[in-house]
The first five atom37 places (N, CA, C, CB, O) and aatype in JSON, in Angstrom:
{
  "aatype": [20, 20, 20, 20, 20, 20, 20, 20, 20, 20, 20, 20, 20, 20, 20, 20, 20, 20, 20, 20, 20, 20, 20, 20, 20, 20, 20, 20, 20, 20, 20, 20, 20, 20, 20, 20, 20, 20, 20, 20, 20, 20, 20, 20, 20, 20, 20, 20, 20, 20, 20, 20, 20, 20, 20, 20, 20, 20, 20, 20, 20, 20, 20, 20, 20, 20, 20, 20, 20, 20, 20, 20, 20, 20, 20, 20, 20, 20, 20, 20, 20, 20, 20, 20, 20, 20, 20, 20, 20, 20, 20],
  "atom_mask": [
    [1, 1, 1, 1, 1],
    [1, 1, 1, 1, 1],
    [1, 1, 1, 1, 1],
    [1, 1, 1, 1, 1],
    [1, 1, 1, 1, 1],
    [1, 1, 1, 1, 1],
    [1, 1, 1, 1, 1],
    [1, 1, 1, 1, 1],
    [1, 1, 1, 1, 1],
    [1, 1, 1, 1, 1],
    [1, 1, 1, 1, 1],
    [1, 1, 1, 1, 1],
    [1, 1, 1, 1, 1],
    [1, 1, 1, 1, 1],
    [1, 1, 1, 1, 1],
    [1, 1, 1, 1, 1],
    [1, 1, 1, 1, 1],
    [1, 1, 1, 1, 1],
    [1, 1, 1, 1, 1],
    [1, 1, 1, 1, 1],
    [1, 1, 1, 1, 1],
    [1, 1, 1, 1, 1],
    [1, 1, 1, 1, 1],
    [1, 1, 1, 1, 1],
    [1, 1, 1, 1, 1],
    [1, 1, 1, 1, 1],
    [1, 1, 1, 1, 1],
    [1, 1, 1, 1, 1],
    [1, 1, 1, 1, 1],
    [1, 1, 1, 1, 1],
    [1, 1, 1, 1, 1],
    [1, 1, 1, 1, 1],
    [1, 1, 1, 1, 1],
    [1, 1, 1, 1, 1],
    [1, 1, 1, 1, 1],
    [1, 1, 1, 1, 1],
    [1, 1, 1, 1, 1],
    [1, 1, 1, 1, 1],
    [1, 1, 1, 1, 1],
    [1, 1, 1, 1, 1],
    [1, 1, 1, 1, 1],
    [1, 1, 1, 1, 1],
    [1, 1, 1, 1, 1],
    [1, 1, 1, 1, 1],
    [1, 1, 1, 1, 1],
    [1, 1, 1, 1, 1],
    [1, 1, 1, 1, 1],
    [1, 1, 1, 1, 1],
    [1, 1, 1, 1, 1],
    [1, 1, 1, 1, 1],
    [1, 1, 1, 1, 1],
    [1, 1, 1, 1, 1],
    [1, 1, 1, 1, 1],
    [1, 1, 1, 1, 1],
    [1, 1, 1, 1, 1],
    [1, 1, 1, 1, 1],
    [1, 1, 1, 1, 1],
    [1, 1, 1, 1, 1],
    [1, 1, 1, 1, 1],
    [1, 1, 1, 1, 1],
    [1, 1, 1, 1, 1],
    [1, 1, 1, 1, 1],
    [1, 1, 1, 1, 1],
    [1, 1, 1, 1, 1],
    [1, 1, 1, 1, 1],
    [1, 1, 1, 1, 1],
    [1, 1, 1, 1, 1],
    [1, 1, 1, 1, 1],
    [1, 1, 1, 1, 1],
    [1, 1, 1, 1, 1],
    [1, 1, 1, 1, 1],
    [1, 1, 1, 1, 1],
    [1, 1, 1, 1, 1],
    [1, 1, 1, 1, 1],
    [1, 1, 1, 1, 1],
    [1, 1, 1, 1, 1],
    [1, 1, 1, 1, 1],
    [1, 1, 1, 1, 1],
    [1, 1, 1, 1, 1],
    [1, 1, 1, 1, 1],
    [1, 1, 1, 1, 1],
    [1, 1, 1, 1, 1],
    [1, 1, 1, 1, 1],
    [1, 1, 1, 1, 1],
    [1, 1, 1, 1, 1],
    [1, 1, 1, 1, 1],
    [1, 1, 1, 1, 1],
    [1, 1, 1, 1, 1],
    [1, 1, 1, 1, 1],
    [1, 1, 1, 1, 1],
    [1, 1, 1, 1, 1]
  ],
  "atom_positions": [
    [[-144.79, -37.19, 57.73], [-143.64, -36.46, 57.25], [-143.01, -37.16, 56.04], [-142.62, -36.31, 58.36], [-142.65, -36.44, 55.11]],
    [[-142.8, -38.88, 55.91], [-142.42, -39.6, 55.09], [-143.32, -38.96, 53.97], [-142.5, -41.04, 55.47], [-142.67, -38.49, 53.04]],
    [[-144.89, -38.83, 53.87], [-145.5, -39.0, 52.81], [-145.39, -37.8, 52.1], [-146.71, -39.43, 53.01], [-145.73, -37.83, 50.91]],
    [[-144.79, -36.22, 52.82], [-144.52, -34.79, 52.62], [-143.42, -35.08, 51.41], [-143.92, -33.89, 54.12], [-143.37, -34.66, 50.26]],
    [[-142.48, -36.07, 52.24], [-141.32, -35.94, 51.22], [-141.11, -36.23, 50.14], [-140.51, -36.32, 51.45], [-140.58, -35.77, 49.13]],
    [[-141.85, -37.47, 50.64], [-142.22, -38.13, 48.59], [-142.79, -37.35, 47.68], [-143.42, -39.42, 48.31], [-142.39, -37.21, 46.53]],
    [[-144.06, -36.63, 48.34], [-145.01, -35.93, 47.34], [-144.05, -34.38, 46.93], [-146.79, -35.58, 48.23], [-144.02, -33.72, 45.89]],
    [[-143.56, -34.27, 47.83], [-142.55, -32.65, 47.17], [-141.15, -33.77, 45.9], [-141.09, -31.33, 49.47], [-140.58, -33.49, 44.85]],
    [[-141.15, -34.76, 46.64], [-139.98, -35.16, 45.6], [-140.22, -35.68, 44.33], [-139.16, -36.12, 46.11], [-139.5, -35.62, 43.33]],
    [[-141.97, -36.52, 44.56], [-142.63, -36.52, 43.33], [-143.02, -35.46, 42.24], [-143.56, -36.95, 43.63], [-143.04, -35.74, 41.04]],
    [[-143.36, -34.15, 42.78], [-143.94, -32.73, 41.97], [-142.44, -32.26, 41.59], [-144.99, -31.36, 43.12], [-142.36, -31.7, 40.5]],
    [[-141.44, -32.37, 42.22], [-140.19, -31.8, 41.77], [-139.67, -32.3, 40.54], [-139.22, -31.96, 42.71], [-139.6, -31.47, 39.64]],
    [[-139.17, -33.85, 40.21], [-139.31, -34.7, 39.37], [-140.42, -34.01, 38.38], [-139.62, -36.03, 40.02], [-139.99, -33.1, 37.68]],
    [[-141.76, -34.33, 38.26], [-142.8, -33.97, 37.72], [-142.4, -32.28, 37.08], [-144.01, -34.17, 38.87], [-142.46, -31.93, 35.9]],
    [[-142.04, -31.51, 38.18], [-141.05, -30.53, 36.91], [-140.36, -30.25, 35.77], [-140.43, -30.27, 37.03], [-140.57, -29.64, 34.73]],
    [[-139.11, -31.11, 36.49], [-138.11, -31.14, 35.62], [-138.59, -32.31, 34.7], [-136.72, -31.3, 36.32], [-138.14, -31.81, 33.66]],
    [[-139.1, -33.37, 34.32], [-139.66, -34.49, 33.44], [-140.52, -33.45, 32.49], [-140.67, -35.81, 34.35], [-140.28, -33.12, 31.33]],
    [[-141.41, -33.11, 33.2], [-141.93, -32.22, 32.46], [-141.59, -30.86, 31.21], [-142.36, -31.92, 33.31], [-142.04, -30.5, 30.12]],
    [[-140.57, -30.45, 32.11], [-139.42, -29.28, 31.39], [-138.55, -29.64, 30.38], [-138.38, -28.72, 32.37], [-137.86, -28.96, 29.62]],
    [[-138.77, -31.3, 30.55], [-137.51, -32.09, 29.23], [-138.5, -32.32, 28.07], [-136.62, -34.03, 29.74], [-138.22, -32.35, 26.87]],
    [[-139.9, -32.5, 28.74], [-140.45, -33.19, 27.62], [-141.35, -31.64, 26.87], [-141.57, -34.76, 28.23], [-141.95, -31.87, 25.82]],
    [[-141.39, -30.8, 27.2], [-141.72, -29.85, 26.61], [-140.99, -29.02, 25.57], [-142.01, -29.31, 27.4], [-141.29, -28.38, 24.56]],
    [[-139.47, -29.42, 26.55], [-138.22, -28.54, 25.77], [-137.98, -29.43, 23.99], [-136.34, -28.76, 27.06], [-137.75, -28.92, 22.9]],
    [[-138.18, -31.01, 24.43], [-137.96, -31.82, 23.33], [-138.95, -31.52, 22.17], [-138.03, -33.22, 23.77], [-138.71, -31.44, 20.97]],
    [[-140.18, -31.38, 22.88], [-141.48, -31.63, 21.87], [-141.24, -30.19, 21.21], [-143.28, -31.9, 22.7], [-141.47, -30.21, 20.0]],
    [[-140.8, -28.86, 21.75], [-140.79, -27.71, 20.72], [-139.44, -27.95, 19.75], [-140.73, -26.12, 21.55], [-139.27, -27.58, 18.59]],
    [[-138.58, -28.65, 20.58], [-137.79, -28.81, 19.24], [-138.05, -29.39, 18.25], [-136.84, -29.24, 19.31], [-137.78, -28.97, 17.12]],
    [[-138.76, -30.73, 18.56], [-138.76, -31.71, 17.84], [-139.58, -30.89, 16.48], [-139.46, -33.06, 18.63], [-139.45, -31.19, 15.3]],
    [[-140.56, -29.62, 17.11], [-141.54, -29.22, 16.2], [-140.91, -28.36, 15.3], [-142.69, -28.61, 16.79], [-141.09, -28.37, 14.08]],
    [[-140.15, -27.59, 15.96], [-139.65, -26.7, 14.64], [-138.36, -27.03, 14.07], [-139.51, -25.2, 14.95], [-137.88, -26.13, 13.38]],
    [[-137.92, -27.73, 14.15], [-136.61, -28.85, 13.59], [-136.77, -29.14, 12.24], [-136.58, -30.42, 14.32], [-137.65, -30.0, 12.2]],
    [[-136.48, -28.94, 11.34], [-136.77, -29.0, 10.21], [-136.19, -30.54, 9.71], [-136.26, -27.74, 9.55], [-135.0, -30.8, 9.88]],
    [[-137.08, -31.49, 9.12], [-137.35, -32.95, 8.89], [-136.05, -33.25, 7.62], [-139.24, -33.23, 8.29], [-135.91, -32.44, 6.7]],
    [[-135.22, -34.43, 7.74], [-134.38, -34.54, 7.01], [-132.91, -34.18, 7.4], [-134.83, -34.0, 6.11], [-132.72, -33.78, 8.55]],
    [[-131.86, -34.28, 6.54], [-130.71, -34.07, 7.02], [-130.13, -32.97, 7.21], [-130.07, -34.58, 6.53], [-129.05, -32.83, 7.79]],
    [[-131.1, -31.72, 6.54], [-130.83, -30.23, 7.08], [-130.62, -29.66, 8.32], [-131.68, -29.56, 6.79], [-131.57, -29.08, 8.84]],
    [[-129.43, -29.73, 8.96], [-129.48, -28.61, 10.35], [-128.29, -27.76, 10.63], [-129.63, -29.42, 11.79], [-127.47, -27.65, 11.55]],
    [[-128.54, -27.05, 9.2], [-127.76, -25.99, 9.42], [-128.71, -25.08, 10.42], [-127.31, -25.29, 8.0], [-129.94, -25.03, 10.43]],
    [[-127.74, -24.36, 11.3], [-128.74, -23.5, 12.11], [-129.15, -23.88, 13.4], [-129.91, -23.38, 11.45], [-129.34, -23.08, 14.33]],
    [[-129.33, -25.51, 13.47], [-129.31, -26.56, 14.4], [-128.01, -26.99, 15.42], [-129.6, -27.62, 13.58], [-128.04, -27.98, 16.16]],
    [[-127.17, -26.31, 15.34], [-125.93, -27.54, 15.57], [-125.68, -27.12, 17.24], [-124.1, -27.29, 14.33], [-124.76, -27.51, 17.95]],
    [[-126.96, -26.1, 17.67], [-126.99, -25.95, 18.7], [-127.52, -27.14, 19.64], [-127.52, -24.91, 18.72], [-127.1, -27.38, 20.77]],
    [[-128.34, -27.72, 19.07], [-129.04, -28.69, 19.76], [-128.29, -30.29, 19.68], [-130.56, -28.64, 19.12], [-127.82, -30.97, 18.76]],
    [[-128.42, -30.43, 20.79], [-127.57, -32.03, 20.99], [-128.14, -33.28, 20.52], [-127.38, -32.42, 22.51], [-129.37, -33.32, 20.6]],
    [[-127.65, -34.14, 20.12], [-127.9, -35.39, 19.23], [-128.64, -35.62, 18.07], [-128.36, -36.2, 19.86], [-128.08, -34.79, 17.35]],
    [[-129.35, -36.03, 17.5], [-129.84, -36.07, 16.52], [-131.71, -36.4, 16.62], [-128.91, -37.0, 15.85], [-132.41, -37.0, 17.43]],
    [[-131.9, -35.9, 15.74], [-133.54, -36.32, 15.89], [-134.18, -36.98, 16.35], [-134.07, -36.6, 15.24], [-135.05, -36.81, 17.2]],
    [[-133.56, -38.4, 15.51], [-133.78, -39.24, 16.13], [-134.07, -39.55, 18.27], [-132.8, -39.72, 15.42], [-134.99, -39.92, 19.0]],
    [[-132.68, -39.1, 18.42], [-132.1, -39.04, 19.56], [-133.62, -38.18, 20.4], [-130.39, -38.19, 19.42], [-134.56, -38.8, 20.89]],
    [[-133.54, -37.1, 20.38], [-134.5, -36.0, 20.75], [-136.03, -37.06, 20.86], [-134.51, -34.52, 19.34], [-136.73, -37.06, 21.87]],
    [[-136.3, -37.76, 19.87], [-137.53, -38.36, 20.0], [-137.72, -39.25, 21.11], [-137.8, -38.98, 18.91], [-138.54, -39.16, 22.02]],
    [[-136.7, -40.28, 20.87], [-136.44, -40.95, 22.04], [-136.82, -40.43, 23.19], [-135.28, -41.18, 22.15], [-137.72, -40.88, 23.9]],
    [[-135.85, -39.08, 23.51], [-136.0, -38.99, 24.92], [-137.11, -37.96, 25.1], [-134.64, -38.59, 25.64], [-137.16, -37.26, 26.12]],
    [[-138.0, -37.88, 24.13], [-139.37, -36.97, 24.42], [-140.54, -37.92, 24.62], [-139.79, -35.91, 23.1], [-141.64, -37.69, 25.12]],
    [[-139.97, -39.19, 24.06], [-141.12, -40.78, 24.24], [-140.72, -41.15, 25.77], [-140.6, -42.55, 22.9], [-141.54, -41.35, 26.66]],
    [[-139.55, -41.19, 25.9], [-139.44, -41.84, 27.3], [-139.57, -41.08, 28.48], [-138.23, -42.42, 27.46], [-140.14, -41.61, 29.43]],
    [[-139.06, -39.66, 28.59], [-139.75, -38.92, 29.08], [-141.57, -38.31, 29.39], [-139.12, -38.43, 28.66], [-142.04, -37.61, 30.29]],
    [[-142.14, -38.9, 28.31], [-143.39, -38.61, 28.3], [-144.15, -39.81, 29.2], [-143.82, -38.46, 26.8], [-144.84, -39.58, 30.19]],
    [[-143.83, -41.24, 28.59], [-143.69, -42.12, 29.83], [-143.25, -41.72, 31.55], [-142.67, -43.01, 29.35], [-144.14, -41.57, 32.4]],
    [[-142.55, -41.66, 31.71], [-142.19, -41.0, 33.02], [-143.04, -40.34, 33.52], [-141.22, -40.23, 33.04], [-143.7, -40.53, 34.54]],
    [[-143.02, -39.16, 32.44], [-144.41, -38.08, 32.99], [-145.88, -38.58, 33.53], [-144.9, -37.16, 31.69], [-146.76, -38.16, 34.27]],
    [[-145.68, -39.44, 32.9], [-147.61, -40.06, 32.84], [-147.29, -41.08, 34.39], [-148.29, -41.61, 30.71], [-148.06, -40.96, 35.35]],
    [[-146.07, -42.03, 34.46], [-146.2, -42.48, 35.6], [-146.05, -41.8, 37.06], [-145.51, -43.31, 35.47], [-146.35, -42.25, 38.16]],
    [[-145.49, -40.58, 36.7], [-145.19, -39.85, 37.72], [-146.63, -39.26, 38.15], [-144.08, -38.81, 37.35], [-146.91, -38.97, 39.31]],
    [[-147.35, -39.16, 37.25], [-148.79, -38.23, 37.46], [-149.55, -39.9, 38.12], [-149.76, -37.26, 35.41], [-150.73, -39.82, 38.45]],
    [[-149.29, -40.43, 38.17], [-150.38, -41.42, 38.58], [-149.55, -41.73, 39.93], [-150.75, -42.86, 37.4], [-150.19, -42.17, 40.89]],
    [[-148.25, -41.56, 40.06], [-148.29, -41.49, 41.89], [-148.75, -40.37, 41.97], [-146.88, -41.55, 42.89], [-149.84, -40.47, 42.53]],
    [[-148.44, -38.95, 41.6], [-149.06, -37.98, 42.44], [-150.37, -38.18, 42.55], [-148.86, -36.72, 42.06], [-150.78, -37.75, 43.63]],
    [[-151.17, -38.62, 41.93], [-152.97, -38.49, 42.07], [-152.42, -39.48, 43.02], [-154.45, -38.93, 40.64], [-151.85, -38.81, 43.88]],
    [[-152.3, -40.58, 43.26], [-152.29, -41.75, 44.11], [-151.98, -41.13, 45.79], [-150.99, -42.89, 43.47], [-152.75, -41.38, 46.72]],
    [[-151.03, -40.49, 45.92], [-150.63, -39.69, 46.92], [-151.63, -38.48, 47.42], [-149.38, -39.19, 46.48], [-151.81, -38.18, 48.6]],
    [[-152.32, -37.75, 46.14], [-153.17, -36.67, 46.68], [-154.62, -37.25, 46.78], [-153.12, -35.35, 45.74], [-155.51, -36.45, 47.02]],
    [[-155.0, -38.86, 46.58], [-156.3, -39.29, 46.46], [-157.15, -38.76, 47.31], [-156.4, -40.53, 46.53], [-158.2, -38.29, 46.87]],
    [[-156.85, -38.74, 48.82], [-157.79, -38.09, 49.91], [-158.14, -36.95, 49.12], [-157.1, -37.68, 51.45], [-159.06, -36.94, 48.3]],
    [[-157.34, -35.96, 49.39], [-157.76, -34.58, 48.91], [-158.54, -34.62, 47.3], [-156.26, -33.6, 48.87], [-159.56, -33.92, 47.22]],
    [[-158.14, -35.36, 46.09], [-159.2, -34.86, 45.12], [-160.65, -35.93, 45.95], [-158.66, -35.33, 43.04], [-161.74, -35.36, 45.86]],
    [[-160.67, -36.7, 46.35], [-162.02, -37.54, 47.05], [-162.58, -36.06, 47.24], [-161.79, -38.74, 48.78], [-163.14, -35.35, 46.41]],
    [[-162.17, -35.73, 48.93], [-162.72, -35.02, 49.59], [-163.4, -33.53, 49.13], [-161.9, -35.01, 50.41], [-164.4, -32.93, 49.51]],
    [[-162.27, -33.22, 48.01], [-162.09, -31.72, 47.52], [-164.0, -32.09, 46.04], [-159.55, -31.37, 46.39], [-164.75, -31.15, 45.78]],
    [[-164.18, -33.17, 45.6], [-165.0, -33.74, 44.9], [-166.39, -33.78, 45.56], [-164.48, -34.93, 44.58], [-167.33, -33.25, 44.96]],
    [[-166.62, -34.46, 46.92], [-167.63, -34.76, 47.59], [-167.97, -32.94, 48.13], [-167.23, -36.09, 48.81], [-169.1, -32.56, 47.84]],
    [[-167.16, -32.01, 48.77], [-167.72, -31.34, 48.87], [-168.12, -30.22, 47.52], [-167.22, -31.09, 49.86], [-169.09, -29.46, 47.5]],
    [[-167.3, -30.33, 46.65], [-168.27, -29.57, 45.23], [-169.41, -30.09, 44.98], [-167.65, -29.65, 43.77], [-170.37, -29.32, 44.93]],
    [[-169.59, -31.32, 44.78], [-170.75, -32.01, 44.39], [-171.97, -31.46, 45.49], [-170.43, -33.71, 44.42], [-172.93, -30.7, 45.45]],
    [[-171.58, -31.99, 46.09], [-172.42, -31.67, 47.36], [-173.05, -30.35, 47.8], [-171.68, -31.96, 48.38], [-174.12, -30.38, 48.4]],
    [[-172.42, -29.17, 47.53], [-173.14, -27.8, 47.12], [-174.37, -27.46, 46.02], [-172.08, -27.03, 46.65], [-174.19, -27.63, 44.81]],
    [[-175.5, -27.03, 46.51], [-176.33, -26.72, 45.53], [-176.11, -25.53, 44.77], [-177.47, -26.68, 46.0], [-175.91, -24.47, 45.36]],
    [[-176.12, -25.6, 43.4], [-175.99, -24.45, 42.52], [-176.97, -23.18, 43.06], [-176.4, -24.94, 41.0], [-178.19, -23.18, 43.22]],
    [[-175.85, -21.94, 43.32], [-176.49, -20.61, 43.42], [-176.45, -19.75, 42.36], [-176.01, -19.92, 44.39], [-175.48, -19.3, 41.75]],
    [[-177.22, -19.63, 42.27], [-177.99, -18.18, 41.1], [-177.76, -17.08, 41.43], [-179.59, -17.95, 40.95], [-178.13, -16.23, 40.61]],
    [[-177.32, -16.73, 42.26], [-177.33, -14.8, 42.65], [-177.24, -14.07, 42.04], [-176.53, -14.11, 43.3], [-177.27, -12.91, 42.45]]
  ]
}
C-alpha cells in the first residue's frame, strides 16, 4: 500500500513538473528575444526568470522519471521478458 502511494504521488508530481516545464518551454519559444514584451506583460518574470525555472524543472522531471522506472522495474522486467519471448506471427 506504502509503495501505491508513492508511485500515484510520484506520477502526480510527474504531471504537474511536467505541465511547468512544457508551459515554460512554449513560452520561452515564442517570446520574442530582447527587451521587447509588449504583448507579453501577461507572463510573469522575466526571461531570464522563465529559463531558470524550465532548467530546474526539467531536472526534476528527469529525476522524477528515474524513481518512477525504479518503482515500476518489476513490471517493465516482466512486461520485456514476456514480449521478447513471443515468436513473431505472420498471419
Amino acid at each position: 500500500m506504502y509503495r501505491q502511494r508513492v508511485l500515484l504521488l510520484v506520477s502526480v508530481l510527474l504531471l504537474l513538473v511536467g505541465a511547468v516545464s512544457l508551459y515554460t518551454g512554449v513560452v520561452l519559444w515564442l517570446m520574442p528575444r530582447g527587451g521587447a514584451r509588449s504583448g507579453w506583460d501577461w507572463v510573469p518574470g522575466s526571461r531570464g526568470d522563465l529559463m531558470d525555472i524550465h532548467a530546474w524543472s526539467g531536472m526534476v522531471l528527469a529525476a522524477l522519471s528515474v524513481i518512477h522506472l525504479v518503482l515500476n522495474w518489476d513490471w517493465v522486467t516482466n512486461t520485456l521478458r514476456r514480449v521478447l519471448r513471443q515468436p513473431d506471427r505472420l498471419d
